[in-house]
Biopython code that builds the backbone (N, CA, C, O; Angstrom):
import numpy as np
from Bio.PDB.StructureBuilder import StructureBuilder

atoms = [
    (1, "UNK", "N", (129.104, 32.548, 133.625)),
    (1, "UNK", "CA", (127.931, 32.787, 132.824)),
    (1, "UNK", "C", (128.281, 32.499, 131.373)),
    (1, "UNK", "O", (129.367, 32.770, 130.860)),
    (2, "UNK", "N", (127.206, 31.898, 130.737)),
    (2, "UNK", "CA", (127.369, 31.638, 129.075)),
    (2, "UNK", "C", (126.253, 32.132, 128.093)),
    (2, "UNK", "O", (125.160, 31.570, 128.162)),
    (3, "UNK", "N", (126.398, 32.902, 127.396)),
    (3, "UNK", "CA", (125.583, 33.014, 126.278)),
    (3, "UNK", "C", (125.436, 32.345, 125.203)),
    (3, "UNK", "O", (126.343, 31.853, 124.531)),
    (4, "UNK", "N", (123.990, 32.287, 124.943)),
    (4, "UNK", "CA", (123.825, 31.372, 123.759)),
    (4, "UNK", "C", (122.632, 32.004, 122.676)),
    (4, "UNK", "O", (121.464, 32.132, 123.045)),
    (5, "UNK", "N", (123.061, 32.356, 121.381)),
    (5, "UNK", "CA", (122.184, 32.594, 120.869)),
    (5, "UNK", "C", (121.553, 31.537, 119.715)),
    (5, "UNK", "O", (122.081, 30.831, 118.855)),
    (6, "UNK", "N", (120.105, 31.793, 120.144)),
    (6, "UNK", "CA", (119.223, 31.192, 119.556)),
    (6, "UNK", "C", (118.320, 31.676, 118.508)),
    (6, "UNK", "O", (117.498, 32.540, 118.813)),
    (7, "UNK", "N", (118.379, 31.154, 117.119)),
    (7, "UNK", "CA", (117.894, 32.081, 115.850)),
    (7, "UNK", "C", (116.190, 30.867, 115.700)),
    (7, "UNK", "O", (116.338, 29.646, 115.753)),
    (8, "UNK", "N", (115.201, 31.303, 115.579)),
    (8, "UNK", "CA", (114.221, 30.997, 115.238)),
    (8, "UNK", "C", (113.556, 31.428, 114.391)),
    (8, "UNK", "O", (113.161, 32.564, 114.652)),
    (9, "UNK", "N", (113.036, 30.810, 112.903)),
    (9, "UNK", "CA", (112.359, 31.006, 112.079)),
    (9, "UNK", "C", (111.437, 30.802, 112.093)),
    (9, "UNK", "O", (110.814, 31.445, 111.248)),
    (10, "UNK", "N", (110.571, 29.832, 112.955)),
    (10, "UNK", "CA", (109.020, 30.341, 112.777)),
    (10, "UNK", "C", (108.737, 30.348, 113.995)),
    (10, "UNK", "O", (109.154, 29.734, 114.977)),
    (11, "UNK", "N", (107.466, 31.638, 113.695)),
    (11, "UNK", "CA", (106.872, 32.651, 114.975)),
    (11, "UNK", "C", (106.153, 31.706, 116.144)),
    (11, "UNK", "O", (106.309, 31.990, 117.332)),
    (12, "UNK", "N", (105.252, 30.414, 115.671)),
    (12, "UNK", "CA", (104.878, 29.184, 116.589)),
    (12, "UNK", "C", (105.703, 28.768, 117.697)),
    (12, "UNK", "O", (105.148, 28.338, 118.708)),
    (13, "UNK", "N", (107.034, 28.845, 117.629)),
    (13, "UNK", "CA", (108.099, 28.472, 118.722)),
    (13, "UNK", "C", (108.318, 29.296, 119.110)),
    (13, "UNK", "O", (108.525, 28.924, 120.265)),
    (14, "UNK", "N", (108.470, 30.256, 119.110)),
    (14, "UNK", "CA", (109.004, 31.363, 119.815)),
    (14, "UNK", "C", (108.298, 31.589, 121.422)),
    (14, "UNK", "O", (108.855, 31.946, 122.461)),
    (15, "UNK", "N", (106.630, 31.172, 121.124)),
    (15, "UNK", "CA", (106.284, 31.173, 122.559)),
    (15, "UNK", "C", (106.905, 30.382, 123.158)),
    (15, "UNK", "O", (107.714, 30.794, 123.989)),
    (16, "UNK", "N", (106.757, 29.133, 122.965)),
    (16, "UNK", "CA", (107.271, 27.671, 123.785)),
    (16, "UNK", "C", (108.747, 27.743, 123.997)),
    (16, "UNK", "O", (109.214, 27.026, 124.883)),
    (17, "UNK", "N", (109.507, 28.472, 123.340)),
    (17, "UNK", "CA", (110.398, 28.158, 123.703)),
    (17, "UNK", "C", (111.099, 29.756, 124.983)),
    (17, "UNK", "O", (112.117, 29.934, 125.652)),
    (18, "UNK", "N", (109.868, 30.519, 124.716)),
    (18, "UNK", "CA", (109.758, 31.742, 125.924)),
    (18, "UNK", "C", (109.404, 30.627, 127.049)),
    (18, "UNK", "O", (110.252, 30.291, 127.876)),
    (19, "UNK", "N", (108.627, 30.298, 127.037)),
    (19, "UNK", "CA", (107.708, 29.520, 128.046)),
    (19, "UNK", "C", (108.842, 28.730, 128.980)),
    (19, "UNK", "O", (109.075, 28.904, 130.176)),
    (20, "UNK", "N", (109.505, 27.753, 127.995)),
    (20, "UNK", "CA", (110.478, 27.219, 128.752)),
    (20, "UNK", "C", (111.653, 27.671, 129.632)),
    (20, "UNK", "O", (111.820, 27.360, 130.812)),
    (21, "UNK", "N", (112.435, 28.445, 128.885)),
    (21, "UNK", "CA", (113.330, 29.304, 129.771)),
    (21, "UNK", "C", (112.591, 29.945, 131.096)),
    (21, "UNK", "O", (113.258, 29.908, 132.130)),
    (22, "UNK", "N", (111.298, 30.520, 131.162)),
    (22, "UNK", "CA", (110.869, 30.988, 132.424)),
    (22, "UNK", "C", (110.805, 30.007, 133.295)),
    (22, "UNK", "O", (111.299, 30.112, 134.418)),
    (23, "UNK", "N", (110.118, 28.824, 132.826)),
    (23, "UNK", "CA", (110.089, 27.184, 133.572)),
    (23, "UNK", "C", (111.321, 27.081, 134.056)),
    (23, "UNK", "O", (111.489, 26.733, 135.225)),
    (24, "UNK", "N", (112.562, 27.423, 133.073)),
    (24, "UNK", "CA", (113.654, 26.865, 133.806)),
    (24, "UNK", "C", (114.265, 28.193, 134.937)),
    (24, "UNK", "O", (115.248, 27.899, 135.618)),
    (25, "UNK", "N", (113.809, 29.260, 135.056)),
    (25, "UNK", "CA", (114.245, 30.505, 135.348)),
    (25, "UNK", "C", (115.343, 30.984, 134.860)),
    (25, "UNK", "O", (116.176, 31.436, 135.645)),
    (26, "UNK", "N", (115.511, 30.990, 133.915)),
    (26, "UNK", "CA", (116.602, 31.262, 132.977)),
    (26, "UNK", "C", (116.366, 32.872, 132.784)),
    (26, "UNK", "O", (115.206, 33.260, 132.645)),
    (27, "UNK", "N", (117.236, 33.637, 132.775)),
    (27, "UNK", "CA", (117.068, 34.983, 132.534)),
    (27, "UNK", "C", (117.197, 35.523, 130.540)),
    (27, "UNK", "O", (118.290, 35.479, 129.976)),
    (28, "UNK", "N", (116.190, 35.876, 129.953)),
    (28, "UNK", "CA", (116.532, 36.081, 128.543)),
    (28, "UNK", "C", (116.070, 37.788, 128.030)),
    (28, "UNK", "O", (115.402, 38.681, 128.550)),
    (29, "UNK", "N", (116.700, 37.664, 126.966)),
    (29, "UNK", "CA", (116.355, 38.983, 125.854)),
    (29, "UNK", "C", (115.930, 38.835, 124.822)),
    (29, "UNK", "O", (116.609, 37.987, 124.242)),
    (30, "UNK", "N", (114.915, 39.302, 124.044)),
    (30, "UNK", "CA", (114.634, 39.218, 122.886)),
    (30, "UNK", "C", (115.024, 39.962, 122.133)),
    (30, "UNK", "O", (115.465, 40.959, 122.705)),
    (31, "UNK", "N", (115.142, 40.032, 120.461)),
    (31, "UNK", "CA", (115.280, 41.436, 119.517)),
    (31, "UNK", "C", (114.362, 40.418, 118.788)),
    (31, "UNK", "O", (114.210, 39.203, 118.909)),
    (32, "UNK", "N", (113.756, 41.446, 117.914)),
    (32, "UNK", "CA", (113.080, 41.020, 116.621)),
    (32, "UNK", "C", (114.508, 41.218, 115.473)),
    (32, "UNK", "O", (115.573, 41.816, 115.629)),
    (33, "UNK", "N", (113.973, 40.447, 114.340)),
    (33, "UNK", "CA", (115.343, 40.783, 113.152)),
    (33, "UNK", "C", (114.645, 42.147, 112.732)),
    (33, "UNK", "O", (113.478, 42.374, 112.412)),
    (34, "UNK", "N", (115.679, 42.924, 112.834)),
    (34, "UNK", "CA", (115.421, 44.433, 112.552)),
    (34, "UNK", "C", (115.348, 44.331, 110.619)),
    (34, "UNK", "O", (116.101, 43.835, 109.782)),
    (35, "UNK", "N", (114.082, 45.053, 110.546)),
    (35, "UNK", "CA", (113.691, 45.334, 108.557)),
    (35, "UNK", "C", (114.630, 46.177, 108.432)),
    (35, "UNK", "O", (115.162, 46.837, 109.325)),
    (36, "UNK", "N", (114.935, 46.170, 106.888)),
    (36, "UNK", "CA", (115.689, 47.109, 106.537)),
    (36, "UNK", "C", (114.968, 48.142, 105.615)),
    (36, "UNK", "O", (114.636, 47.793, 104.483)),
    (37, "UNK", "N", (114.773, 49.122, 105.967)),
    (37, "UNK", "CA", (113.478, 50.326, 105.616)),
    (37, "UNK", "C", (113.500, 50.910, 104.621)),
    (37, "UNK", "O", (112.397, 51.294, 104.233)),
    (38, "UNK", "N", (114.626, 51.230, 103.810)),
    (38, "UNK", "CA", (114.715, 51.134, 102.264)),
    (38, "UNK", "C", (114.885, 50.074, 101.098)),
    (38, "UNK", "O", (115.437, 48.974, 101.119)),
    (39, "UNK", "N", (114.403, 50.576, 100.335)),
    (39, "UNK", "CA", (114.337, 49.647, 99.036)),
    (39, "UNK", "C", (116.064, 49.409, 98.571)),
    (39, "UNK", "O", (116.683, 50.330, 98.036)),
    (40, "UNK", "N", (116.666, 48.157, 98.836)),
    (40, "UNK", "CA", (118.105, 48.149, 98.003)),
    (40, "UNK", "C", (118.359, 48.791, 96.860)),
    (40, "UNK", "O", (119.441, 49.330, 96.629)),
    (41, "UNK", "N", (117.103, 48.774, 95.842)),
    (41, "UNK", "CA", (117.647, 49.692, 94.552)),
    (41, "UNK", "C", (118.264, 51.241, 94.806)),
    (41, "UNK", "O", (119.245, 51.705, 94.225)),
    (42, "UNK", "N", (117.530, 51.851, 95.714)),
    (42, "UNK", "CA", (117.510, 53.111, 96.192)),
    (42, "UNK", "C", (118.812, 52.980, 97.082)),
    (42, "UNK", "O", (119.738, 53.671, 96.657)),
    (43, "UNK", "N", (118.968, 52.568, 97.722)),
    (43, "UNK", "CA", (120.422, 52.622, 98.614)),
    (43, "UNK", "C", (121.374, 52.737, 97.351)),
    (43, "UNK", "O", (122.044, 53.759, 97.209)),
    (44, "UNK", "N", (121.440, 51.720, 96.445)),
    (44, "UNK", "CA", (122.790, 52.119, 95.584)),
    (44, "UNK", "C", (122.433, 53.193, 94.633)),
    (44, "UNK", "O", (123.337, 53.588, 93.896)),
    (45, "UNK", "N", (121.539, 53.604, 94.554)),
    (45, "UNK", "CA", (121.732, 54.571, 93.512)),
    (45, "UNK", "C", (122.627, 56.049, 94.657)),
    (45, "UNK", "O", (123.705, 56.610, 94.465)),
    (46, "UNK", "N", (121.689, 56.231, 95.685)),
    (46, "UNK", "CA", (122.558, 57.015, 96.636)),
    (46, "UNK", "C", (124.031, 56.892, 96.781)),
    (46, "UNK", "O", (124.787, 57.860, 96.694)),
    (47, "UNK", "N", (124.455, 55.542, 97.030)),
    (47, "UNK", "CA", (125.839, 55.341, 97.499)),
    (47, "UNK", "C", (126.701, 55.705, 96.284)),
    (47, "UNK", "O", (127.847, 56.139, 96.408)),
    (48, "UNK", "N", (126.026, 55.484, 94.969)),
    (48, "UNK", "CA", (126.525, 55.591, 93.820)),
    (48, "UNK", "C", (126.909, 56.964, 93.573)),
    (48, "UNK", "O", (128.031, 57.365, 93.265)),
    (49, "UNK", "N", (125.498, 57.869, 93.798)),
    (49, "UNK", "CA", (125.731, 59.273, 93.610)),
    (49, "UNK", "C", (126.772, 60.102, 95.011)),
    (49, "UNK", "O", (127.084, 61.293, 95.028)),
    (50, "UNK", "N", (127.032, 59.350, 95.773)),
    (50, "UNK", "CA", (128.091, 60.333, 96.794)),
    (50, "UNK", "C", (129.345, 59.603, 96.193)),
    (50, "UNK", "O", (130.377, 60.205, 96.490)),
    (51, "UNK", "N", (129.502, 58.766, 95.628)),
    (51, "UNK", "CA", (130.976, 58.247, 95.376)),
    (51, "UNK", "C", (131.348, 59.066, 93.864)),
    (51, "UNK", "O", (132.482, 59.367, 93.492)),
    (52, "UNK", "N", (129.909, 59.355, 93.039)),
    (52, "UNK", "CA", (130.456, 60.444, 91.974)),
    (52, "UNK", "C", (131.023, 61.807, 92.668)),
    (52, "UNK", "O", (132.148, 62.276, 92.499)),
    (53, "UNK", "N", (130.029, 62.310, 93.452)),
    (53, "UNK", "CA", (130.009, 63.632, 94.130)),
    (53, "UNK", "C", (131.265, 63.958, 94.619)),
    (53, "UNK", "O", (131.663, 65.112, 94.770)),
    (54, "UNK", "N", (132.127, 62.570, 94.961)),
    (54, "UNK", "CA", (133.523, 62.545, 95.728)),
    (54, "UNK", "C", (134.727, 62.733, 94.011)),
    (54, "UNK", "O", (135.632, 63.558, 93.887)),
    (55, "UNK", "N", (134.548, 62.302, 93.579)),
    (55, "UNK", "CA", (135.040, 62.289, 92.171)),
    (55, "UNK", "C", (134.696, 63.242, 91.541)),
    (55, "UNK", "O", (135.101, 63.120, 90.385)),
    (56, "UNK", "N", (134.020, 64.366, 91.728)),
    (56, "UNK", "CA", (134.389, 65.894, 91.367)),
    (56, "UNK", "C", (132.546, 65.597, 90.526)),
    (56, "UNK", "O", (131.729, 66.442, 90.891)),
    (57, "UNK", "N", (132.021, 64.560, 89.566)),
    (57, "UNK", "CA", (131.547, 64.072, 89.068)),
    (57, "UNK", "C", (129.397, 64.754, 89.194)),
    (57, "UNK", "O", (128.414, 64.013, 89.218)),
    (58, "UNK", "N", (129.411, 66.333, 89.243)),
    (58, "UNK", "CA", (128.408, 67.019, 89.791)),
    (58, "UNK", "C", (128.214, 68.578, 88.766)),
    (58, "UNK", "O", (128.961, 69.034, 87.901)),
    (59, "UNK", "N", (127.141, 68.998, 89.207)),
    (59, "UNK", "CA", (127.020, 70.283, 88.613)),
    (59, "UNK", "C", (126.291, 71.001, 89.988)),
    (59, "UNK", "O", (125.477, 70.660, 90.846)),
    (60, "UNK", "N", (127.100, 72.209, 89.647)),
    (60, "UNK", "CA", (126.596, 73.231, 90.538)),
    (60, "UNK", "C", (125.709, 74.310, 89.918)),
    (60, "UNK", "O", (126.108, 74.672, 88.811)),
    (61, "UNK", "N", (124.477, 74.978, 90.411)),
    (61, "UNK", "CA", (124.179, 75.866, 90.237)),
    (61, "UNK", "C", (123.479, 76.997, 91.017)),
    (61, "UNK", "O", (122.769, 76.637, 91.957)),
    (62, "UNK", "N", (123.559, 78.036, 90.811)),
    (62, "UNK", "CA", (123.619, 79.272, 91.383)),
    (62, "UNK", "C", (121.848, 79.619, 91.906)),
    (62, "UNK", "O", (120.836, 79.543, 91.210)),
    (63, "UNK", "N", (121.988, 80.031, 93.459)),
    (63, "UNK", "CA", (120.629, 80.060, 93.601)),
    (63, "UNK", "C", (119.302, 80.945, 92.621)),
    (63, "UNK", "O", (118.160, 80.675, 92.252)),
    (64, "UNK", "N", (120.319, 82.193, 92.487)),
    (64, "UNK", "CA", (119.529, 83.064, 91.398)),
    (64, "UNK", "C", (119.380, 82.615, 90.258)),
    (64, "UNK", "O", (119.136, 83.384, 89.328)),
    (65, "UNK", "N", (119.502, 81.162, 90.059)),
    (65, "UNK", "CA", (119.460, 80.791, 88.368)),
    (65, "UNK", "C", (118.361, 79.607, 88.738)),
    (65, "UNK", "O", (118.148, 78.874, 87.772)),
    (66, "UNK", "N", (117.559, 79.238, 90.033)),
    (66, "UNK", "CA", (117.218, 78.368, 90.141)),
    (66, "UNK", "C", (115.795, 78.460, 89.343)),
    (66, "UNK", "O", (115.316, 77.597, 88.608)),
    (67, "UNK", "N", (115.293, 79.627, 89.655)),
    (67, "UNK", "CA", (113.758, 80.000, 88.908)),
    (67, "UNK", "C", (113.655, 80.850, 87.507)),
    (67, "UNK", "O", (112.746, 81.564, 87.081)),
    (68, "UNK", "N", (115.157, 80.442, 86.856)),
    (68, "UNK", "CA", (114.876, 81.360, 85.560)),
    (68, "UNK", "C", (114.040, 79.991, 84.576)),
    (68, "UNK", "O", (113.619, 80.215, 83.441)),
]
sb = StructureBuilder()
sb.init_structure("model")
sb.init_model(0)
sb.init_chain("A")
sb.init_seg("    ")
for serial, (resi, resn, name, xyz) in enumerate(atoms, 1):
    if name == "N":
        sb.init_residue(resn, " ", resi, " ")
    sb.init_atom(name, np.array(xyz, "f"), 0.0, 1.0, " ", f" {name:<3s}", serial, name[0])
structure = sb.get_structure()
């Protein structure tokens, strides 16, 4: 058995070229390209703030001081 992957950029082929493999009885899988669900700006500011957090680089404060 051989695998072969096949990357397609536009959505028009994607039938025809479903179509064909069944013609040929070819057994297949699809994935869609998985989105990536956050905004990149927002990812680094996060990654940014746990790599301070690791570097001591934080303030703590006390729950009873939260509503003065």
């Amino acid at each position: 058995m051989e695998t072969l992957v096949i990357k397609i950029e536009e959505e028009s082929k994607i039938s025809k070229i479903k179509e064909f493999l069944e013609s040929m009885k070819v057994s297949f899988t699809s994935k869609k390209k998985a989105e990536k669900p956050y905004n990149p700006a927002f990812v680094e500011r996060i990654l940014k703030s746990r790599e301070e957090y690791k570097e001591g680089k934080y303030t703590t404060i006390k729950t009873e001081d939260l509503w003065k």
